[in-house]
Structure formats: C-alpha cells, structure tokens
N, C-alpha and C positions, 0 to 999 in steps of 0.2 A: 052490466052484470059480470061480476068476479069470477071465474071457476076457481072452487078448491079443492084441492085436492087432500085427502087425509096423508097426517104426518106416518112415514115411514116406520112400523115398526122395527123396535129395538130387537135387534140379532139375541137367540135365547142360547145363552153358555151350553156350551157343547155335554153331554151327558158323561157323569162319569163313568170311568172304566167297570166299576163293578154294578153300576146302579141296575136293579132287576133280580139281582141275587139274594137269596137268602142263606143265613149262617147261624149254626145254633151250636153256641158257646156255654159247654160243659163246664170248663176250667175254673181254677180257683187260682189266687194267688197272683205269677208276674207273667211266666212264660207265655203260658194257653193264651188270658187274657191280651197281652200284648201282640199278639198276630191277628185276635178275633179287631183289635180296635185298629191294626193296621189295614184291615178290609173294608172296616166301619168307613174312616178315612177315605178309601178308594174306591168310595158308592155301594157299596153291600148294605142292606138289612139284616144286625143283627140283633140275636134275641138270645138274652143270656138266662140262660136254665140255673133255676136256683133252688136250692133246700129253703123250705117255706121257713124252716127255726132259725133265724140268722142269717140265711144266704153264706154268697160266697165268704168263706173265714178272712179276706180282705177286708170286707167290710169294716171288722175289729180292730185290722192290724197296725196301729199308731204310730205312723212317723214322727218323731222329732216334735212330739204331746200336740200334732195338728188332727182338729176334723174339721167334716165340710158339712154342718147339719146333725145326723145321726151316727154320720158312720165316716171313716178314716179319711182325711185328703186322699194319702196315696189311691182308697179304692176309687174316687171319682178321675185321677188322673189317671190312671190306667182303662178306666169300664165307661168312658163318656163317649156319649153319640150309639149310645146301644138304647135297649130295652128289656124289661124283665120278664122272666116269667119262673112264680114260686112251684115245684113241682116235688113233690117226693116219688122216688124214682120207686120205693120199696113200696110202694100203696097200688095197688092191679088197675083202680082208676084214672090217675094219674099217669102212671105209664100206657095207657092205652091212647093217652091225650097226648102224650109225647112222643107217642109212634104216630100219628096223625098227622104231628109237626113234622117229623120228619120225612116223610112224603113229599113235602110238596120246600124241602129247602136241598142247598143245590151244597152247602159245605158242614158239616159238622165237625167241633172243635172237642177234646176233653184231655185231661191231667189225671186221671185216677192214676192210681198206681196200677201193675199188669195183673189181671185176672179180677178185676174189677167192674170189667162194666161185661165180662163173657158171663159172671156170675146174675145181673140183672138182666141181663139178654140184649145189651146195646153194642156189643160189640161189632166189630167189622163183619162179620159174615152176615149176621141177623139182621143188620140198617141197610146191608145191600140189598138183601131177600125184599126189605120195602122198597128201599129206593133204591136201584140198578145203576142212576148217575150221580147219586151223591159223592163227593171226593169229602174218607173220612181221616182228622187228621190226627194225631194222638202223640201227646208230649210223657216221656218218661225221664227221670234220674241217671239210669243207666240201661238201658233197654230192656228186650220181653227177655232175657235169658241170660244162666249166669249167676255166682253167687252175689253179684252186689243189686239182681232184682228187685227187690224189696228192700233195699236201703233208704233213706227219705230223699228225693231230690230236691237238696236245699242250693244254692247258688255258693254262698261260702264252703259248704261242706265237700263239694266236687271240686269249687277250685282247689283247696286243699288234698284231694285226690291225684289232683290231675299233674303235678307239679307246676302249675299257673304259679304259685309263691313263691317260688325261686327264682325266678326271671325280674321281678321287683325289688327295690331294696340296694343297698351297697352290700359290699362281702361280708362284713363281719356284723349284717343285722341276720335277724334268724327267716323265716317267712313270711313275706309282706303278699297280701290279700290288695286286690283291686279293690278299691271303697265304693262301688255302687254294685248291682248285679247284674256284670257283666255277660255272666251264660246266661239266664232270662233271657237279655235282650237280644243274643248272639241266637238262641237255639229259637226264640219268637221270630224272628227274622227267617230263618233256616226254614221253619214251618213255612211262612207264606212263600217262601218262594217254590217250595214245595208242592202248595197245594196252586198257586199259579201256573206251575207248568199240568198238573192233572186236567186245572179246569182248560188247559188249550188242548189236550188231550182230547179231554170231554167232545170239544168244537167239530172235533174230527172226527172218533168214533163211537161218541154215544155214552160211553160207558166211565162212569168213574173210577175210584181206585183208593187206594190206603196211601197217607204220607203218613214216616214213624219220622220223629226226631227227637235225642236225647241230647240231656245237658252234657253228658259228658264226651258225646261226640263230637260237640260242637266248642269243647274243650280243648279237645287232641284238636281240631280242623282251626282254631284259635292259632295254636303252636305251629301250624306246619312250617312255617321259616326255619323255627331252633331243633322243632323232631327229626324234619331230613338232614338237617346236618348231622343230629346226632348219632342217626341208624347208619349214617354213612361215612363216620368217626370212628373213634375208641371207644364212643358208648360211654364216656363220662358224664356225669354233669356239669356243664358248662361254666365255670368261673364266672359271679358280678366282680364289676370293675369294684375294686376298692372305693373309688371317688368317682361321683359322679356317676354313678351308673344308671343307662339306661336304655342300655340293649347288651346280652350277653356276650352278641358277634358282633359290637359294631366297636371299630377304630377310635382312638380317640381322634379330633377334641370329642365325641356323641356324649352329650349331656346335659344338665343342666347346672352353673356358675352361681353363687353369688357374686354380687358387684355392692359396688358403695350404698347404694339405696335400693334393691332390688336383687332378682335374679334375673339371667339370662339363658334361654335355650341356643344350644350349638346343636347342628346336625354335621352331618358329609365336609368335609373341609379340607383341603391339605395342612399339613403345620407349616411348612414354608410359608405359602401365603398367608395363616394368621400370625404370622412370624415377623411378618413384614408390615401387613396391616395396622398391628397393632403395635409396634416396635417393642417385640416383647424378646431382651436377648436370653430370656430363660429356657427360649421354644429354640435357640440356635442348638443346640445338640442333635435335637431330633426333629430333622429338614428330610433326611431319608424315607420316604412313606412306606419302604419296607418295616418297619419298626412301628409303626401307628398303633398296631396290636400287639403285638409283643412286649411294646414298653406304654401300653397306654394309661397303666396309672402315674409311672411317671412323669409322663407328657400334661396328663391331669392335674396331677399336683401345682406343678408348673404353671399350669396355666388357673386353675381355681386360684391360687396366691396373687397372682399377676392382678387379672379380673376384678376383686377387690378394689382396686386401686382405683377408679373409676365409675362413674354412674350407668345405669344400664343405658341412655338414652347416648353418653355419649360413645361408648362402640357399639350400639346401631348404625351412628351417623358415619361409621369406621365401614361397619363390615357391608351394611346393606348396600352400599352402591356400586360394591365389589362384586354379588351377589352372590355372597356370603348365607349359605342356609342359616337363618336366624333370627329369633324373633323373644319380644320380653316376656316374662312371665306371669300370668295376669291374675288374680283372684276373682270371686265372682264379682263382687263391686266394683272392682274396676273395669271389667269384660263390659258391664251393662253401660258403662257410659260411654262407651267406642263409637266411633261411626260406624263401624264394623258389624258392629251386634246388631246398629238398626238399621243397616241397609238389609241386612237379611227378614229382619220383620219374623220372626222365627217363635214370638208368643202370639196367644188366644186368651179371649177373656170366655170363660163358660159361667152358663146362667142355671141354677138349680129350679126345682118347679116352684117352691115359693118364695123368687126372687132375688137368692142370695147370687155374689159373684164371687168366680176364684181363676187367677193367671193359673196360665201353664203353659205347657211346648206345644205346637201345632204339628202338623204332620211334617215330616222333614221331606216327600215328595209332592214335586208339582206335575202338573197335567195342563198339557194346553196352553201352557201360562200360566198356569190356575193355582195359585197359594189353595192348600187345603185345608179349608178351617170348620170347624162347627161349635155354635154356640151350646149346643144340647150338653147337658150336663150326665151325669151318670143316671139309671135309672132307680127309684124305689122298688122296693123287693116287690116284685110279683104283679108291676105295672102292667103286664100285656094281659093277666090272666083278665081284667075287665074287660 
C-alpha cells in the first residue's frame, strides 16, 4: 500500500497594498478620476458617485469620434476597475444614503469647484463629523482662494496661465501647449501621494485629514528647474533655442536633429567629442564648452545641417558606443514594434459587462513583482445602487 500524500498547495499572491479600503470618487473629468483609478490599481474598492442624469460629463466627452458601448473610450480608460453608484446629491434621500457610505469608506475623492460641496454639506468639516478617519481629498483649478477661484480648471487653460508654453517650441514659434493633459495627470499623481502619506498617518494616529491639490500648483512644481533659476536671475523669460529647442537652460547639442530618414535625440554631450565622433569639422570652432550656451544656436545650426547627411541608425552606431546620451525618435508605430515596448508588457486588455474588449495602459506600478492589471472594465451608471 502507496501513502499519499496531497499535492502542496499553490502559494496565494501576496495581498495588495490597498486591498480593504474603501474610496468614494466624487470627480468628474481627468484629474479626480485618475488618482481614484490609481488606488483602484493599488487594491482599494472604489465606488464612483454619480448624477443619476448622465453621470460623470466623461462619459460624453469623445476622444478622436471613439466609444466603448454607451459612453466615451476615454471614460472607461480613465474609470475602469471601479463601480457605480447613481446618487443626486440635491435629493435629502439620496444624500442621507451617501452619508451612510461614507462612514464606513476609509478615502473620499471630489473636483467641484470651491464652495460646492460646503453648500450640500459634504465638505471636509461635515464628512469628518461622520467619519473622524476618513482622508478627504479635493482637486481644484487654482485653489480655495483668490481671484482666479472660480475660474474653470481646464488642463490647457492653466497651462496657458502658467507659462508651461513658453518652454516648448523654437523661438520664433508663439506658445506650444503640451498635446495630452499633462496637469491632470501631474496634479492626479500629486493627490495620491497625498492622500498616501494621510492614510500612514492614519496607521499611527487614528485620525484622518484633508489633501488639497490644484492644477496650477502642480504647474509651478512642474517648472521648478526653470522658476529657481529665474527668481534667482534677472527675472527675464528665458530664451528657446532658435533650433532645436528643448530645454531653455540646456547647452547645446540638447535636441532633437533631423538626419537622412528620421530624426535623432541628443541630450548632455560635449561638442569636442561629437566633434570627433562624428567627423563634423563644422563643430571645430566651438570645442571650448564655455560657449555650449552662449553660442548654442550656432553650435545648432552646425550641427542640424551636418546630421542631415546621414541616416539616424548610422550615428547611433557613432555615438552610442561612446556613450553618447542618445537615442532615435520614434512615433507610435514604430514604439509598438520594439522589443522595448514588449519587454515592458505595459498594456491590458479590459472586458465590458456585455462582453466587448478594449486595449489600454496598465498600471505603470508593480508590487511584489506583481504587473497590475485588471480586466474589469468601467462601470454602468448606477451599478452598485442594486
């Protein structure tokens, strides 16, 4: 007779950081959203508080003539791995049911504009009076005070405020705008880590607390490279390179080249050594690296004409073994066929409830090892209220 013995259970993945938490996401739009789904991500339950007529106005908001079912791609790529619940905040029933929810969740997320949620009574002092450890978090434009309060906090509109446009661009373009929404995702970031340090707070004493974060703070905190220099300057604005620009403070060669069939990025370099490298005697004038700034457009020039002359692949094969900061310039088509792109494994496929699918970005943090992905797709308005 055999003894057997039963097979060794399978080790059970380590729990994630947030799993246990609860998070209830007021927001509309990029910023709110985009912190609420960064917790989603990091094991939190969240449950997205919605106007029963439409929901979040994401819903609507049509990227580039895509939806995903009812309602916008972009809203399911930003509100996937959540859950809904349709609530009018103005209805005495409803709000009685949302202060109920909030008792028993450990984060609360919202976007109103300031004096908006103190006029329905969800503001910070009255969600503490229920819940004492909630950490609540609240995204504005330009914060609670001040004349530009109530201005909209749009993403293009702040950077346009902020002088973010002048830092892109060559000199003689006028204001170049970042092309995605760069504060959204800067001041959504900003939030959670915000509300991350509250909740280790919490660990300790119990109690939670208020994060504020606005876009246009996290506008200035964008710049702080080019603002310290400049409070610590003449207080001008900073000259773009004529050619090539892209960095106001940085030496040449910093930019980006056409070449024969492409373009190429140069970072930090001396010109002697791309002088040498590349047998470029146009770059022999300016070997002095006192001069890199002072005459960097026409180190630039120099060097964009030179460049030209050549395919981008073959000064790679020049610079990189030098170890020459620089690297070719890729568009998305050609990004997705890298080894590069798929050693990272950096998409998700999500599944909707009646079966449709749509790629997207995964969470850019790991845990434990642990790629974080979820198949759940965005929620239907008003899922959780069954």
């Amino acid at each position: 007779m055999t003894d057997t013995k039963p097979a060794p259970a399978l080790p059970l993945a380590p729990a994630l950081p947030l799993e246990g938490l609860r998070v209830l996401d007021f927001a509309q739009f990029l910023a709110g959203p985009m912190a609420a789904l960064r917790l989603a991500d990091l094991g939190a339950e969240v449950i997205k508080v919605e106007r029963p007529q439409g929901g979040d106005l994401c819903r609507k908001l049509v990227v580039a003539d895509q939806m995903f079912g009812d309602d916008s791609l972009l809203f399911h790529t930003i509100n996937r791995n959540k859950r809904s619940m349709a609530a009018d905040l103005k209805n005495p029933e409803d709000l009685d049911t949302v202060r109920a929810l909030i008792a028993s969740a450990d984060v609360m997320i919202h976007n109103f504009r300031p004096g908006v949620m103190e006029r329905i009574g969800l503001d910070h002092a009255s969600v503490a009076a229920i819940n004492p450890r909630i950490v609540y978090g609240t995204v504005t434009g330009y914060g609670n005070s001040g004349p530009w309060r109530d201005k909209p906090g749009q993403d293009l509109l702040v950077q346009s405020l902020s002088g973010l446009t002048w830092l892109s661009g060559n000199r003689d373009d006028g204001p170049v705008p970042v092309s995605f929404a760069v504060l959204d995702m800067a001041t959504g970031n900003h939030l959670v880590q915000g509300i991350l340090a509250a909740l280790v707070r919490r660990g300790v004493t119990g109690r939670g607390g208020l994060v504020e974060v606005d876009l246009m703070s996290s506008a200035i905190d964008a710049q702080f490279e080019q603002l310290t220099s400049f409070f610590n300057g003449d207080k001008n604005q900073p000259p773009r390179s004529a050619i090539a620009n892209a960095s106001v403070h940085g030496a040449a060669p910093y930019g980006i080249y056409q070449t024969a069939d492409g373009y190429l990025a140069i970072a930090m370099a001396p010109i002697a050594t791309l002088a040498d490298l590349l047998e470029c005697q146009a770059l022999a004038p300016y070997r002095d690296p006192a001069i890199a700034f002072s005459k960097r457009d026409e180190i630039k020039a120099a060097l964009a004409e030179f460049l030209k002359t050549g395919t981008t692949q073959a000064w790679l094969d020049r610079l990189e073994p030098a170890d020459i900061w620089c690297a070719e310039v890729l568009d998305w088509p050609r990004l997705f066929q890298t080894e590069g792109f798929a050693a990272l494994d950096p998409l998700q496929q999500v599944t909707s409830e009646d079966g449709a699918t749509m790629t997207t970005t995964r969470c850019p943090i790991r845990i434990d090892g642990r790629t974080l992905t979820s198949p759940r797709g965005a929620p239907r308005l008003g899922e959780y209220n069954n």
